[in-house]
C-alpha positions in Angstrom: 155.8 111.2 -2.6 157.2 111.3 -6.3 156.3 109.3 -8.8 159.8 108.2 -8.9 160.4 107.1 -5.7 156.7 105.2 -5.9 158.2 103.3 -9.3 161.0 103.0 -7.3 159.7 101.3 -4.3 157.2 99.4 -6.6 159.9 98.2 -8.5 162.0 97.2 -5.6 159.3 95.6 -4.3 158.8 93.4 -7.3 162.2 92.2 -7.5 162.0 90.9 -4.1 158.7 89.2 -4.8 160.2 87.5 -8.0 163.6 86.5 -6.3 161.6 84.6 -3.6 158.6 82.9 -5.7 161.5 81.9 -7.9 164.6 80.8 -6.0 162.4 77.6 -4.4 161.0 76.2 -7.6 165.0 76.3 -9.3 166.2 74.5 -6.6 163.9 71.5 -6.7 163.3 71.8 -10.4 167.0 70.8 -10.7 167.8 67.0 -10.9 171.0 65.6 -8.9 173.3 63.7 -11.1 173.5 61.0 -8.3 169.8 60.7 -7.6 168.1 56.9 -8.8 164.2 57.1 -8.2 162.1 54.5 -6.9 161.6 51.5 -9.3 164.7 52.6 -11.4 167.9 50.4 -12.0 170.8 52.4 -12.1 174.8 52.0 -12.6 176.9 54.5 -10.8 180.1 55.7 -11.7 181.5 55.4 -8.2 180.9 53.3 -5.4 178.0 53.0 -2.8 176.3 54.2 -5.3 178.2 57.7 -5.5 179.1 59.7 -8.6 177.1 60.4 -11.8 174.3 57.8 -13.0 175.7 56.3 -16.1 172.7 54.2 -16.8 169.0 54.9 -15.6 165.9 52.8 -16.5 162.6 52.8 -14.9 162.1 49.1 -14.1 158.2 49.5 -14.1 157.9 46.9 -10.8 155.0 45.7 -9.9 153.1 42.8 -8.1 153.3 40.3 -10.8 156.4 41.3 -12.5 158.8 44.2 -14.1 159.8 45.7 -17.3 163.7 45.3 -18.1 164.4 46.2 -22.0 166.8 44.6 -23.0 170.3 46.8 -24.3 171.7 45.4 -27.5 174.7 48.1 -27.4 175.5 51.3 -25.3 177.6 53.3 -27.1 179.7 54.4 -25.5 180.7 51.7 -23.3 180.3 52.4 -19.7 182.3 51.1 -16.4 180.5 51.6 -13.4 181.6 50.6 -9.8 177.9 50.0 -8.5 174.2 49.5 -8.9 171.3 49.7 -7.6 168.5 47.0 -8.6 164.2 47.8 -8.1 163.5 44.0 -9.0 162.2 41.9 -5.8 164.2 38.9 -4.6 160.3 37.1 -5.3 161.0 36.9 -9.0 164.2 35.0 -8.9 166.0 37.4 -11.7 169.3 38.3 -12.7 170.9 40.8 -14.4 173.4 40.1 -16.6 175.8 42.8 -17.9 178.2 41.8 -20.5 181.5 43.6 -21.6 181.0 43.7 -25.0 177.8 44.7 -27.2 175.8 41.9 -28.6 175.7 40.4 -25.1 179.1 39.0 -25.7 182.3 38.7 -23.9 183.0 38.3 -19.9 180.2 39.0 -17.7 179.0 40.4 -14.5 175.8 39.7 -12.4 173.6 41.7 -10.9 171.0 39.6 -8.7 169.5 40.2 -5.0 167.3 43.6 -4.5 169.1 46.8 -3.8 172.2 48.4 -3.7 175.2 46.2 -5.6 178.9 46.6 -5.6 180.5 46.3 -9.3 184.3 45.7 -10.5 184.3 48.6 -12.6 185.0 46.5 -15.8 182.9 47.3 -19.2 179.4 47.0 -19.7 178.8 47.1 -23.7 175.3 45.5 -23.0 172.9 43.8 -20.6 169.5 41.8 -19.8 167.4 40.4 -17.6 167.5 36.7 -16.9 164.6 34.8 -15.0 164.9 31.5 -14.1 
């Protein structure tokens, strides 16, 4: 055999090995624009929770309670047509998401665990409220 047909072959080879190790690890390397992780509140551009995340925060639950920072102004505003909420029915919490920044304006609530249907009107900020 040549030596060019063994670089050849080697080099074949090689690309095959390369195209296999690598395709896997791209595919689940790549985030979805539409996937909310346990323990995150998300709004949704569509609804059912469809289309892009337009919010995201890692709620942080656990047994004796959650971490919810508070969001004085998104800029830009956002208008999402559902939610999803991590926090447990147990803590008797809302979420409130006003229309303007500065907690101001109309408002919409958020309360119950789980999946949430929205109006679609502005959210310039929002909070946690437990009561």
């Amino acid at each position: 055999m040549s030596r060019r047909a063994l670089r050849l072959g080697l080099a074949a080879m090689t690309a095959i090995g390369l195209t296999a190790s690598a395709a896997p690890a791209a595919t689940a390397a790549e985030p979805t624009a539409t996937t909310c992780h346990k323990g995150e509140f998300c709004l949704f551009s569509g609804a059912h929770r469809t289309g892009k995340i337009l919010y995201r925060v890692d709620a942080k639950v656990t047994k004796n309670g959650f971490t919810f920072p508070e969001v004085d102004a998104l800029d830009p505003v956002i208008t999402p047509r559902s939610a999803y909420n991590p926090i447990p029915d147990d803590f008797g919490c809302i979420v409130r998401l006003n229309d303007r920044t500065h907690f101001a304006g109309s408002e919409q609530e958020i309360d119950g665990f789980g999946a949430k249907e929205l109006s679609g009107a502005p959210v310039g900020s929002m909070v946690s409220d437990c009561g």
